[in-house]
mmCIF file of the N, C-alpha and C atoms, coordinates in Angstrom:
data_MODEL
# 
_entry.id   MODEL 
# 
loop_
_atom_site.group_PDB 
_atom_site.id 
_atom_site.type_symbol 
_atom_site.label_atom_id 
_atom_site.label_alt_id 
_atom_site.label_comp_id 
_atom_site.label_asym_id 
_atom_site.label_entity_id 
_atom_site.label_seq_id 
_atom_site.pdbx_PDB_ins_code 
_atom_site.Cartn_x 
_atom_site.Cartn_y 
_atom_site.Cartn_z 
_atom_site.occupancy 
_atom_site.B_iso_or_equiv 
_atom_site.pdbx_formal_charge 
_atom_site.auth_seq_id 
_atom_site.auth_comp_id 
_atom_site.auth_asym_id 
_atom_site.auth_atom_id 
_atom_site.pdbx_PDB_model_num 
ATOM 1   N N  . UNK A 1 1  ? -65.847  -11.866 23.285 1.00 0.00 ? 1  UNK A N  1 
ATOM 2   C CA . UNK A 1 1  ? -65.937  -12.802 24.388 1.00 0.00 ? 1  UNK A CA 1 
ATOM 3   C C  . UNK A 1 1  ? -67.403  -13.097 24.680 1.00 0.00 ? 1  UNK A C  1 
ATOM 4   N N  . UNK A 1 2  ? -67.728  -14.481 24.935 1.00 0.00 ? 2  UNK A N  1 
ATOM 5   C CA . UNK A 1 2  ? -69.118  -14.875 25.087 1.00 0.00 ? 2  UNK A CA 1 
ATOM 6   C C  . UNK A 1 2  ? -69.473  -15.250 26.314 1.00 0.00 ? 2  UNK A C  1 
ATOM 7   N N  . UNK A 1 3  ? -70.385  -14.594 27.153 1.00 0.00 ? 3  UNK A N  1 
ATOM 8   C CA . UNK A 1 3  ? -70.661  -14.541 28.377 1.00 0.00 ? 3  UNK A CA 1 
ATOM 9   C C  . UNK A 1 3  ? -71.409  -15.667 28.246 1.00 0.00 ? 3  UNK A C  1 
ATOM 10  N N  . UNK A 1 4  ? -71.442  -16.771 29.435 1.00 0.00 ? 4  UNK A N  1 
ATOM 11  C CA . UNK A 1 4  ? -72.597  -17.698 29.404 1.00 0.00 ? 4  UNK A CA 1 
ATOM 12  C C  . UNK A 1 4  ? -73.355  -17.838 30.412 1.00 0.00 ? 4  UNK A C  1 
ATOM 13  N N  . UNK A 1 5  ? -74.969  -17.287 30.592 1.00 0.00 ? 5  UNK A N  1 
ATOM 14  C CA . UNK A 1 5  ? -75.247  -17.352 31.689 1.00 0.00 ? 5  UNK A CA 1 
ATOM 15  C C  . UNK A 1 5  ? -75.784  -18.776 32.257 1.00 0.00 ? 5  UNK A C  1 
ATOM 16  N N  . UNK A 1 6  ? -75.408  -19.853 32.219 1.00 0.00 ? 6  UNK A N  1 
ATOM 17  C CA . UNK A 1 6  ? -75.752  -21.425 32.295 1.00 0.00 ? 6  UNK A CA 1 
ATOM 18  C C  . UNK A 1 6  ? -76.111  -21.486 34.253 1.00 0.00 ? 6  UNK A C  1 
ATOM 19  N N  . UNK A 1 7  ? -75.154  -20.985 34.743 1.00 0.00 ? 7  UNK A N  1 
ATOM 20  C CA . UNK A 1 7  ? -75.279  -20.840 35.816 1.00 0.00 ? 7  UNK A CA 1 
ATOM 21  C C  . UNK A 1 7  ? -76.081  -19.957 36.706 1.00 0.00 ? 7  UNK A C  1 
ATOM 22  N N  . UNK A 1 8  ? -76.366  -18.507 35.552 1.00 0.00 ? 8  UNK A N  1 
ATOM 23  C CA . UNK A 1 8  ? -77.522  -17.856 36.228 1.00 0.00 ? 8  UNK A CA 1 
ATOM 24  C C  . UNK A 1 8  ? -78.992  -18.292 36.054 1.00 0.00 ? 8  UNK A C  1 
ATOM 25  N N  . UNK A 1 9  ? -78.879  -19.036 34.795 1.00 0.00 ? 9  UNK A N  1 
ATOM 26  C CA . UNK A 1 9  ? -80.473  -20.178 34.287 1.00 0.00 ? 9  UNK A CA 1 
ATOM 27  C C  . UNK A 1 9  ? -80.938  -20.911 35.620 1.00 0.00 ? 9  UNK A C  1 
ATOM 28  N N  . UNK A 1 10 ? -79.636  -21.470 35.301 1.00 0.00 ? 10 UNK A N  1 
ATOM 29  C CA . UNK A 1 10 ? -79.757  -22.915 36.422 1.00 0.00 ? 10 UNK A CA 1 
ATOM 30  C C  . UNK A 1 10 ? -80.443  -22.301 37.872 1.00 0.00 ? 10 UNK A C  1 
ATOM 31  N N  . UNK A 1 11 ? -79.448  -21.320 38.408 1.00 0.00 ? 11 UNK A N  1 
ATOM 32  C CA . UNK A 1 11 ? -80.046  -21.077 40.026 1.00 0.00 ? 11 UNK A CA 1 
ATOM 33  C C  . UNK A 1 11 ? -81.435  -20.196 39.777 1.00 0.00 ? 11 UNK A C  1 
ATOM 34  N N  . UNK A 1 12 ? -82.034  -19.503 38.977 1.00 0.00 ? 12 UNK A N  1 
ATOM 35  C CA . UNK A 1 12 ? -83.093  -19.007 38.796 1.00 0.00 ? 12 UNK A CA 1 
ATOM 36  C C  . UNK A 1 12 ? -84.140  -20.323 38.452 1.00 0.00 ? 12 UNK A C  1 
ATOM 37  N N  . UNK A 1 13 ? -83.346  -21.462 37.927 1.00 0.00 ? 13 UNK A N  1 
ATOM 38  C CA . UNK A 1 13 ? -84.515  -22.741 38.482 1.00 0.00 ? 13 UNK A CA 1 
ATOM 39  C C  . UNK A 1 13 ? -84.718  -23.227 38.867 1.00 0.00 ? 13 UNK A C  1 
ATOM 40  N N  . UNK A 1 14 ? -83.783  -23.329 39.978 1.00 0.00 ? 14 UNK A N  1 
ATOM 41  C CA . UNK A 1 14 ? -83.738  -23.576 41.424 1.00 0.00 ? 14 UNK A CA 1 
ATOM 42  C C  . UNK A 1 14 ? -84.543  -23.247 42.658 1.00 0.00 ? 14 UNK A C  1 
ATOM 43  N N  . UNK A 1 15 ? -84.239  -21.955 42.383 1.00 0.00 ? 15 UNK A N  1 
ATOM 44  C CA . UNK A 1 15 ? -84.901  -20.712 42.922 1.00 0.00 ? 15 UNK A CA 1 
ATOM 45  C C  . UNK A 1 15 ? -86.542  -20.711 43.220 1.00 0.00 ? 15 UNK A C  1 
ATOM 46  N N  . UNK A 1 16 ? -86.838  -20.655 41.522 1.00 0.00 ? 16 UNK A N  1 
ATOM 47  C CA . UNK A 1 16 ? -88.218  -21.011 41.604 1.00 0.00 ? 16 UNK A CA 1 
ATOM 48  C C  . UNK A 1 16 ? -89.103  -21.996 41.994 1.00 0.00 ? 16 UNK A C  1 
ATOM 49  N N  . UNK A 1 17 ? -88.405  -23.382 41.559 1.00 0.00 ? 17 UNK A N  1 
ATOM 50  C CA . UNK A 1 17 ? -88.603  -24.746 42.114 1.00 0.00 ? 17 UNK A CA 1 
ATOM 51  C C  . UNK A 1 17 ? -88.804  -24.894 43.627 1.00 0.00 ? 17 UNK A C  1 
ATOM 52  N N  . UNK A 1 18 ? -88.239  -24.185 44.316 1.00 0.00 ? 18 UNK A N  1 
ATOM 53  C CA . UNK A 1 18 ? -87.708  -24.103 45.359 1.00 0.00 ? 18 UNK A CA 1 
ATOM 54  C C  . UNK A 1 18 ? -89.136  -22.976 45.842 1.00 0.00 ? 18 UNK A C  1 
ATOM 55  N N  . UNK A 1 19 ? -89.349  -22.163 45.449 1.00 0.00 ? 19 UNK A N  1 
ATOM 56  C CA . UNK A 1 19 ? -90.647  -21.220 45.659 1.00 0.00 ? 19 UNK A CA 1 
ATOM 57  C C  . UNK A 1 19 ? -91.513  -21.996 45.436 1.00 0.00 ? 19 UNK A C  1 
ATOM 58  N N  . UNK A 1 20 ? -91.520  -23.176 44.537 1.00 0.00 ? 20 UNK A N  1 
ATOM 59  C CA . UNK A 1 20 ? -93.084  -23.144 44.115 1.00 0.00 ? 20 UNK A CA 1 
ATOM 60  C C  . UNK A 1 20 ? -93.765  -22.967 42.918 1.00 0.00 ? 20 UNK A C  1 
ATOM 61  N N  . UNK A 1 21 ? -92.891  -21.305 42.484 1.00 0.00 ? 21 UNK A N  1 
ATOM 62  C CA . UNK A 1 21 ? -93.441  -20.239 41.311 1.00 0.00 ? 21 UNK A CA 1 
ATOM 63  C C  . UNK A 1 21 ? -92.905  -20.234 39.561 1.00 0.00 ? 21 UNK A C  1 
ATOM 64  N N  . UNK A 1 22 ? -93.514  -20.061 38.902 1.00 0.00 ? 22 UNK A N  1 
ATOM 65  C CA . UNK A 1 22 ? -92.835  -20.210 37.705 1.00 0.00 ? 22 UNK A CA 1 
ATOM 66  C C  . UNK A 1 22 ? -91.487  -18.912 38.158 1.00 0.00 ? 22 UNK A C  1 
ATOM 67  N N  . UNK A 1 23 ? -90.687  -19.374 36.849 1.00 0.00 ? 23 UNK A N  1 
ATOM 68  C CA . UNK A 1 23 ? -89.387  -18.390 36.445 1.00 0.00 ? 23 UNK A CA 1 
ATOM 69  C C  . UNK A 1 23 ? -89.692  -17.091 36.770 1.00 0.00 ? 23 UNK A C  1 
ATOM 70  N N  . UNK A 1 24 ? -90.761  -16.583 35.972 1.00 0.00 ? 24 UNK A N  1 
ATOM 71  C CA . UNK A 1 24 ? -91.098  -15.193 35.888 1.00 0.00 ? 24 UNK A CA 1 
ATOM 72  C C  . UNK A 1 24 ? -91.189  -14.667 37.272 1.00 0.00 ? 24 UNK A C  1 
ATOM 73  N N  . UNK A 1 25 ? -91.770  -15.177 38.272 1.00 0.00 ? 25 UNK A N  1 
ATOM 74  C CA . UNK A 1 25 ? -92.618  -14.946 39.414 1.00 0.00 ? 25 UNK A CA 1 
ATOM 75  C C  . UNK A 1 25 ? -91.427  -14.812 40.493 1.00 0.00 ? 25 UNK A C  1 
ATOM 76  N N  . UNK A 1 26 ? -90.635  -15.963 40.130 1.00 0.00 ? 26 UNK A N  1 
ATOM 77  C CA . UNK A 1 26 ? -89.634  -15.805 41.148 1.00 0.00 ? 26 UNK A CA 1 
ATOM 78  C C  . UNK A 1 26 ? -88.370  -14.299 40.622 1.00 0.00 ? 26 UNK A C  1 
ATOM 79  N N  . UNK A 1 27 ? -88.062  -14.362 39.337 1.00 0.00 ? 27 UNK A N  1 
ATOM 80  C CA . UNK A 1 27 ? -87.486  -12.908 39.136 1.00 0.00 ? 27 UNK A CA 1 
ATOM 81  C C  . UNK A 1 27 ? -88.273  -11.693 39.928 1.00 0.00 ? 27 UNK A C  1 
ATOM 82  N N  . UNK A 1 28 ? -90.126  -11.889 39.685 1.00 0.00 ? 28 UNK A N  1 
ATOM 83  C CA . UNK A 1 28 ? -90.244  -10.412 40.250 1.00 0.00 ? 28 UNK A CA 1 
ATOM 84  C C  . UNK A 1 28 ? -90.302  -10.726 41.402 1.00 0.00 ? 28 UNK A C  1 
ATOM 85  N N  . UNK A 1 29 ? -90.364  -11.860 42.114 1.00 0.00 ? 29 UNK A N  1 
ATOM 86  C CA . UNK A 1 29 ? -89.983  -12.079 44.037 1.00 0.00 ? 29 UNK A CA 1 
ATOM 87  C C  . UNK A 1 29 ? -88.733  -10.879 44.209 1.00 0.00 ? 29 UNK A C  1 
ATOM 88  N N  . UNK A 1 30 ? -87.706  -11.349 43.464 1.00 0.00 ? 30 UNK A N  1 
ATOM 89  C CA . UNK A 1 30 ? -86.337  -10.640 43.356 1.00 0.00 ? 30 UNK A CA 1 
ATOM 90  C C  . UNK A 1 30 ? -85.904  -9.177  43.631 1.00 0.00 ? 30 UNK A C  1 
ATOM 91  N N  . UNK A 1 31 ? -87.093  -9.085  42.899 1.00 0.00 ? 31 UNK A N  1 
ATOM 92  C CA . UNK A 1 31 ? -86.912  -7.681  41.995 1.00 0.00 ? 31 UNK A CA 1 
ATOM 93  C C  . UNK A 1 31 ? -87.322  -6.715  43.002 1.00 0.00 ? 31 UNK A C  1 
ATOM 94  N N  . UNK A 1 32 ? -88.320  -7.087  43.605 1.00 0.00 ? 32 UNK A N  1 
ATOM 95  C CA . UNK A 1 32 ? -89.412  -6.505  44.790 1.00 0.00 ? 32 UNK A CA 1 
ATOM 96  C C  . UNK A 1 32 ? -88.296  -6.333  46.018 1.00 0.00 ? 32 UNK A C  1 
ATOM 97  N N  . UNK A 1 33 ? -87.927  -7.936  46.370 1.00 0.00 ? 33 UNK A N  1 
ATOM 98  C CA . UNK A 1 33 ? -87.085  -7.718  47.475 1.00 0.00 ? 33 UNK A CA 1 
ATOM 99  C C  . UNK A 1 33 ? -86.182  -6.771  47.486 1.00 0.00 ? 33 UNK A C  1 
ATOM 100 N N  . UNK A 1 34 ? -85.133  -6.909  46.229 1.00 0.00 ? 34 UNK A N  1 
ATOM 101 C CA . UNK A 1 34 ? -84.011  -5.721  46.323 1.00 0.00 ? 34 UNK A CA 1 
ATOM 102 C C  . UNK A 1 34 ? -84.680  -4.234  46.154 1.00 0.00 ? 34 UNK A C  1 
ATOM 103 N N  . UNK A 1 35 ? -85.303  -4.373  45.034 1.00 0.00 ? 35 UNK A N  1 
ATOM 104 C CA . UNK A 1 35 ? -86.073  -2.760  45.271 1.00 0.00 ? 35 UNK A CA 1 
ATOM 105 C C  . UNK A 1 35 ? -86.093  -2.303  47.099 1.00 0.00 ? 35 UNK A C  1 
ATOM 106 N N  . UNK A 1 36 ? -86.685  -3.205  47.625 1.00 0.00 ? 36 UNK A N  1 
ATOM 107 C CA . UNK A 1 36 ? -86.966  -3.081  49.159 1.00 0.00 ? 36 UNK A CA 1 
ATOM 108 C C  . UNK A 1 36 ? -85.840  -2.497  49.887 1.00 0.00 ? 36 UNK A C  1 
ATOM 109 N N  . UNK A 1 37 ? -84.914  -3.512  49.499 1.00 0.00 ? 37 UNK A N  1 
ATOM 110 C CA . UNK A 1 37 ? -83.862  -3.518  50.384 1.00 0.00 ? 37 UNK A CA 1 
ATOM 111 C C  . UNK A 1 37 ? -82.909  -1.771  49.785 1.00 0.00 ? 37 UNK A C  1 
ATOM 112 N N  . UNK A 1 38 ? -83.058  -1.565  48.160 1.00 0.00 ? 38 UNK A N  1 
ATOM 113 C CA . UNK A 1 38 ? -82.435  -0.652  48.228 1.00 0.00 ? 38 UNK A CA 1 
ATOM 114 C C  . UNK A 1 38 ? -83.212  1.481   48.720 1.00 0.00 ? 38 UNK A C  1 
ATOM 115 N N  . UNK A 1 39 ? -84.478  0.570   48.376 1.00 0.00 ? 39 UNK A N  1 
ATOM 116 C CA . UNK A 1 39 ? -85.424  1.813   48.851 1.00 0.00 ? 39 UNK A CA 1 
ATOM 117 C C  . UNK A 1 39 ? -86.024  1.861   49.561 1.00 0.00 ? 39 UNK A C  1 
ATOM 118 N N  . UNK A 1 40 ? -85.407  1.551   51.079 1.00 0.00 ? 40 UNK A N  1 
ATOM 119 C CA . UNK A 1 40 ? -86.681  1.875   52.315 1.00 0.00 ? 40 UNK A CA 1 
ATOM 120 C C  . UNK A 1 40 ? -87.682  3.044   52.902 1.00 0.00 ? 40 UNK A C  1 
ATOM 121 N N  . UNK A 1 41 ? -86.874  4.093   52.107 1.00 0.00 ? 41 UNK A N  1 
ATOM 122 C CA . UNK A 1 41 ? -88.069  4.583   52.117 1.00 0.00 ? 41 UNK A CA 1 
ATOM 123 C C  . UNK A 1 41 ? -89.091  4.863   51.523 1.00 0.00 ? 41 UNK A C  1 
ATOM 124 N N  . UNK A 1 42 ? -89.110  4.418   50.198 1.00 0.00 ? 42 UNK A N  1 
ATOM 125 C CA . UNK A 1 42 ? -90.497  4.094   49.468 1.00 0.00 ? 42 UNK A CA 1 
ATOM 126 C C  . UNK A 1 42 ? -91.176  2.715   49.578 1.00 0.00 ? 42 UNK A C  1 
ATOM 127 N N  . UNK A 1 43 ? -90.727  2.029   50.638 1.00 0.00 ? 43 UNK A N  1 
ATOM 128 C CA . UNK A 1 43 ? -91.438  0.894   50.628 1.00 0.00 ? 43 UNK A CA 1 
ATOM 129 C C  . UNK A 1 43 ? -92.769  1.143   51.995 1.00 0.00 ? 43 UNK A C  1 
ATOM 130 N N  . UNK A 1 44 ? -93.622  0.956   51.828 1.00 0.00 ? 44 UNK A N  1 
ATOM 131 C CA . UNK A 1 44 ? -94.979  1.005   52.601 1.00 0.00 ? 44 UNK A CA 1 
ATOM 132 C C  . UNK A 1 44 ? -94.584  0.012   53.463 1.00 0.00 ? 44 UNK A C  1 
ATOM 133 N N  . UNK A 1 45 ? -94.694  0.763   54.633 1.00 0.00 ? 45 UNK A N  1 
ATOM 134 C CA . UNK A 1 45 ? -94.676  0.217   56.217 1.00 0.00 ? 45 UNK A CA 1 
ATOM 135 C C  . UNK A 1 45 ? -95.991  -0.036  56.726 1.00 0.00 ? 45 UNK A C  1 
ATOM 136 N N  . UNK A 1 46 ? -97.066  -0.569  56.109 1.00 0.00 ? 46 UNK A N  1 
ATOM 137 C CA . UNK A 1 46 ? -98.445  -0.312  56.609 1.00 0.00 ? 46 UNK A CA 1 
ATOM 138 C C  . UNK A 1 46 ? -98.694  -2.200  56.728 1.00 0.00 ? 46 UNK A C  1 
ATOM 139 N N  . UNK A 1 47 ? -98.046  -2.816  56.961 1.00 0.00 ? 47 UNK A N  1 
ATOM 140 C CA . UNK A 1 47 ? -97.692  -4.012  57.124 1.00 0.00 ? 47 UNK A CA 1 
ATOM 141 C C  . UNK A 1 47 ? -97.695  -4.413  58.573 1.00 0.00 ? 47 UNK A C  1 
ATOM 142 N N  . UNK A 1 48 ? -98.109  -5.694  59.106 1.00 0.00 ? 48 UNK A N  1 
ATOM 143 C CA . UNK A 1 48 ? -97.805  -5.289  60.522 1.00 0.00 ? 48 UNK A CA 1 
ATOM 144 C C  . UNK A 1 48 ? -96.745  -6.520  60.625 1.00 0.00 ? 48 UNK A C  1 
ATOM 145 N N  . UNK A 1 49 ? -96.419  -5.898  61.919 1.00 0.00 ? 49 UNK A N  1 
ATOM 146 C CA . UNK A 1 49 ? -94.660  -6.600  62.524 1.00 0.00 ? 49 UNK A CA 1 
ATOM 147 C C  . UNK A 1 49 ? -95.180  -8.319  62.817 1.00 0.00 ? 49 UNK A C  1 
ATOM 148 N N  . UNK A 1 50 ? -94.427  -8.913  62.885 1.00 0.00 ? 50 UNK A N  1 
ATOM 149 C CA . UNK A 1 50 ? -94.039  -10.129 63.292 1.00 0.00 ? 50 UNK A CA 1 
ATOM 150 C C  . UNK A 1 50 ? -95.187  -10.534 64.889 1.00 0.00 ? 50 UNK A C  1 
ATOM 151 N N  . UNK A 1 51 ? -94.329  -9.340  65.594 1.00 0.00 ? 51 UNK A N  1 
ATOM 152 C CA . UNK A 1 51 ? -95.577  -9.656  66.698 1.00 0.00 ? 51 UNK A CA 1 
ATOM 153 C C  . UNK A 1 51 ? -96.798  -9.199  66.542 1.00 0.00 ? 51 UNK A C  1 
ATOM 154 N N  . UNK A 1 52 ? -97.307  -8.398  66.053 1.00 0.00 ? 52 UNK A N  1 
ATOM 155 C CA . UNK A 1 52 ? -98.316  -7.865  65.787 1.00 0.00 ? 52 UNK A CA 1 
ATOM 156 C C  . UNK A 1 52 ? -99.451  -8.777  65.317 1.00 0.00 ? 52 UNK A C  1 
ATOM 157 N N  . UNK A 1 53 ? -98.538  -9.817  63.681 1.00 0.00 ? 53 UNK A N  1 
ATOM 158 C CA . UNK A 1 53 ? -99.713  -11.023 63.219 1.00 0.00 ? 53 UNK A CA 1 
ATOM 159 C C  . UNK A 1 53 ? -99.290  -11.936 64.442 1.00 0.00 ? 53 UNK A C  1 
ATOM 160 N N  . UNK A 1 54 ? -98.248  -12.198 65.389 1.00 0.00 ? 54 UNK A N  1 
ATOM 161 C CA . UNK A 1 54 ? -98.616  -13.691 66.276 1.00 0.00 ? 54 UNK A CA 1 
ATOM 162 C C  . UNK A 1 54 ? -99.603  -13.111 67.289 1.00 0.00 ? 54 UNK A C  1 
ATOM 163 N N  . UNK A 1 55 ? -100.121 -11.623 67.763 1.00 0.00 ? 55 UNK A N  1 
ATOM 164 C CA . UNK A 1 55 ? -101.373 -11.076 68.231 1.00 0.00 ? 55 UNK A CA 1 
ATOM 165 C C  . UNK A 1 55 ? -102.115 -11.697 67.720 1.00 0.00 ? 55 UNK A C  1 
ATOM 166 N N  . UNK A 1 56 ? -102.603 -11.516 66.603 1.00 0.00 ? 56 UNK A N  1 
ATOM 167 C CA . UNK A 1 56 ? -103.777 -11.081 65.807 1.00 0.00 ? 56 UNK A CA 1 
ATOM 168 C C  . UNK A 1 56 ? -103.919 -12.706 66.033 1.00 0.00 ? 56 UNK A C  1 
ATOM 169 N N  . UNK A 1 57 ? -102.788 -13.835 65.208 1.00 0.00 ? 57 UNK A N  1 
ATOM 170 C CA . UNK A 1 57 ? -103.737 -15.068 65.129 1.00 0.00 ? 57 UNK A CA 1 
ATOM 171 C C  . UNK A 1 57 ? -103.592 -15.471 66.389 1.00 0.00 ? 57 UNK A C  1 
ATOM 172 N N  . UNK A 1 58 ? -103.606 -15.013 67.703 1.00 0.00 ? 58 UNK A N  1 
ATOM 173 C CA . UNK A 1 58 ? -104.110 -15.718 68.780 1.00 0.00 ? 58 UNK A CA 1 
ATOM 174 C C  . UNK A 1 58 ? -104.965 -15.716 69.124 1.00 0.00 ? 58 UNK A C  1 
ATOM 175 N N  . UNK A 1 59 ? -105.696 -14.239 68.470 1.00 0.00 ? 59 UNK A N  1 
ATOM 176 C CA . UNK A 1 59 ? -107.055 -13.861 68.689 1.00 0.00 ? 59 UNK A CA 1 
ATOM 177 C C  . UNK A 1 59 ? -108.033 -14.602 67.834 1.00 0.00 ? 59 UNK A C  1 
ATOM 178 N N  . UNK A 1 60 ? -107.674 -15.329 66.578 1.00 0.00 ? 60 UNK A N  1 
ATOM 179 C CA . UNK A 1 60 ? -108.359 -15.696 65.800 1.00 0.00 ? 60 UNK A CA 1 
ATOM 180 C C  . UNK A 1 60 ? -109.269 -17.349 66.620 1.00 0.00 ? 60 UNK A C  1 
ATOM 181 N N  . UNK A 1 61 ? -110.724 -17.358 66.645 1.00 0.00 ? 61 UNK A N  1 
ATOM 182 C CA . UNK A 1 61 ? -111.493 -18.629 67.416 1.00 0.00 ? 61 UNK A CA 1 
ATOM 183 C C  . UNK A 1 61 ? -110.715 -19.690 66.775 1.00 0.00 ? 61 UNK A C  1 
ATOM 184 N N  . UNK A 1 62 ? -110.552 -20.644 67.283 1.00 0.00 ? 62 UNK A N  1 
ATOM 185 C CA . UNK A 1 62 ? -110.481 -22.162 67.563 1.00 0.00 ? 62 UNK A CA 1 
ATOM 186 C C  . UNK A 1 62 ? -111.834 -22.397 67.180 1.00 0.00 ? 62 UNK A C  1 
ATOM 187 N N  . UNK A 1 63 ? -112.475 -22.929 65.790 1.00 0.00 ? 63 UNK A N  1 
ATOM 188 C CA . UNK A 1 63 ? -113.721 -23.672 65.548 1.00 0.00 ? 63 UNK A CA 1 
ATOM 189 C C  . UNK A 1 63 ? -113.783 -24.635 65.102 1.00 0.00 ? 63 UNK A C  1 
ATOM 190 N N  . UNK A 1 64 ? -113.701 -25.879 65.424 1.00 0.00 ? 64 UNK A N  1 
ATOM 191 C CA . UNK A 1 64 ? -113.360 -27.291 65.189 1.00 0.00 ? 64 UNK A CA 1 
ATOM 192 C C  . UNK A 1 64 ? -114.183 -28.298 64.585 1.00 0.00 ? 64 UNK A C  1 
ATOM 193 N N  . UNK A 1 65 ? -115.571 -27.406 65.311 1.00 0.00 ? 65 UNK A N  1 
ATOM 194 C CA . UNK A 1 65 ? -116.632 -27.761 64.897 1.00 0.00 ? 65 UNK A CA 1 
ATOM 195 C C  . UNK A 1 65 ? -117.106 -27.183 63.508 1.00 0.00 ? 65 UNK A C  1 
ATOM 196 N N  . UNK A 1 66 ? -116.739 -25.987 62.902 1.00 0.00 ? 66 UNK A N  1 
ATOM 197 C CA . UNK A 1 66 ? -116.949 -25.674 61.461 1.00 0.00 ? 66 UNK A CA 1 
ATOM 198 C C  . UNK A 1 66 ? -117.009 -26.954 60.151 1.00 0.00 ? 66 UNK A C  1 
ATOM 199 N N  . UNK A 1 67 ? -117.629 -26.710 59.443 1.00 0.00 ? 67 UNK A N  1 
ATOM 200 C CA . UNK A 1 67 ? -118.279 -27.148 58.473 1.00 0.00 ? 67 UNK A CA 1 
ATOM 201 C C  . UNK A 1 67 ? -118.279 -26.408 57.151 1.00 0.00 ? 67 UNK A C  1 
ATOM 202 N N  . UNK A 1 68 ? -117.582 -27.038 56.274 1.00 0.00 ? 68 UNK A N  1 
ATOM 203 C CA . UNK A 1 68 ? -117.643 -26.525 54.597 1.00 0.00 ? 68 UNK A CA 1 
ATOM 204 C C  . UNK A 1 68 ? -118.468 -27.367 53.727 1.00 0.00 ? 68 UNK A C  1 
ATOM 205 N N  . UNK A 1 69 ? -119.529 -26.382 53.372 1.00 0.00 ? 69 UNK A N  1 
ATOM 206 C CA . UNK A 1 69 ? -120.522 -26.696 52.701 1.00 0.00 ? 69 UNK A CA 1 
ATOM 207 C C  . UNK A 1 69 ? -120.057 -26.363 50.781 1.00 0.00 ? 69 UNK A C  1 
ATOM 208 N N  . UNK A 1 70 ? -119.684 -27.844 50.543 1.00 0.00 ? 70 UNK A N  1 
ATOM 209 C CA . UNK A 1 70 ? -119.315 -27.146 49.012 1.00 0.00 ? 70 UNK A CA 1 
ATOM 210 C C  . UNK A 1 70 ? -120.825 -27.197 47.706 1.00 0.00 ? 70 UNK A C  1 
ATOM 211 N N  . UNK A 1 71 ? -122.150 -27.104 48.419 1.00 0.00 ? 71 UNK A N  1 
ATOM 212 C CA . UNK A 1 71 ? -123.170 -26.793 47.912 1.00 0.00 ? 71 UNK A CA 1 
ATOM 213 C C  . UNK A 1 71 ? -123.953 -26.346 48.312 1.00 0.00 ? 71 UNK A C  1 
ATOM 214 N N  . UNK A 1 72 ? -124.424 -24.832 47.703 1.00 0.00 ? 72 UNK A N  1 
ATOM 215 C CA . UNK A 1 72 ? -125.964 -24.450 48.086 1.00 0.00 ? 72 UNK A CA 1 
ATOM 216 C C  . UNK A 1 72 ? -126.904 -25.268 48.398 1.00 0.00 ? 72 UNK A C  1 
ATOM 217 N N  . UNK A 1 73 ? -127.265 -26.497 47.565 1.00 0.00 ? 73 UNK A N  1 
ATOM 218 C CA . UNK A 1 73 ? -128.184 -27.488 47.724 1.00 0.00 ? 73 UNK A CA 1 
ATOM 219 C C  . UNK A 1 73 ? -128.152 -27.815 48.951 1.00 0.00 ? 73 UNK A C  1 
ATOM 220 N N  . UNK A 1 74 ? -127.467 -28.077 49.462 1.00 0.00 ? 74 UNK A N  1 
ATOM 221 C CA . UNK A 1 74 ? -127.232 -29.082 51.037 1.00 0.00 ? 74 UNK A CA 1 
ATOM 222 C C  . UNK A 1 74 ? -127.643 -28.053 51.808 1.00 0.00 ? 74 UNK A C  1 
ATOM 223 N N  . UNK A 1 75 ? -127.717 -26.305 52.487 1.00 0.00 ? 75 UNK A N  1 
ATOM 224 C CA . UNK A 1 75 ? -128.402 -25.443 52.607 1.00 0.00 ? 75 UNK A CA 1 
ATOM 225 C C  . UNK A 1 75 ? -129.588 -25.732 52.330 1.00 0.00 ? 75 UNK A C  1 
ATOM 226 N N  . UNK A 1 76 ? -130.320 -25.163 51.444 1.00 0.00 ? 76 UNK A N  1 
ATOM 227 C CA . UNK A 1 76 ? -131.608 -25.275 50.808 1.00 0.00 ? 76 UNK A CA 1 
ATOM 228 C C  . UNK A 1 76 ? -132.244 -26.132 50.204 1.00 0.00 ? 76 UNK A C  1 
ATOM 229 N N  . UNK A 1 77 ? -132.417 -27.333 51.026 1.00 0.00 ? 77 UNK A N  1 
ATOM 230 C CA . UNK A 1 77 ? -133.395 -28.184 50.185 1.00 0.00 ? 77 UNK A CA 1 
ATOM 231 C C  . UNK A 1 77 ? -134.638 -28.356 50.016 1.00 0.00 ? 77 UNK A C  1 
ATOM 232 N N  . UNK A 1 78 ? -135.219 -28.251 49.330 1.00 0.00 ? 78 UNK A N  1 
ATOM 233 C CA . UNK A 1 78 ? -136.233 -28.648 48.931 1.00 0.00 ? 78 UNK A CA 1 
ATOM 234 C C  . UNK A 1 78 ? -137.149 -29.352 49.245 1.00 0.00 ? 78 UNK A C  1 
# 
């Protein structure tokens, strides 16, 4: 009997399309997550919570006025 995985192709290019990421990238998305989900306790909690980053970027300045300099030259002229 010949298994066909046409349908597991397909949603793994979906998947990825859908990420962004090539094929490969989105399998180890996968792979990571369930690992996660089946081993919580080897997964590193040194991550911070949900509220923790909407802390952090409230703290982050408002600089509007910033400036990207995509040359040394414009710095240092001559």
């Amino acid at each position: 009997m010949e298994i066909k995985n046409k349908a597991s192709a397909e949603s793994l290019r979906l998947v990825a399309e859908h990420l962004g990421v090539s094929q490969n990238k989105a399998v180890q998305i996968a792979i990571n997550r369930l690992y996660d989900d089946i081993f919580p306790d080897k997964v590193s909690h040194d991550m911070p919570t949900p509220t923790e980053l909407a802390f952090l970027r409230d703290r982050i300045p408002c600089d509007n006025d910033a400036k990207v300099i995509d040359s040394l030259a414009k710095i240092f002229q001559s």
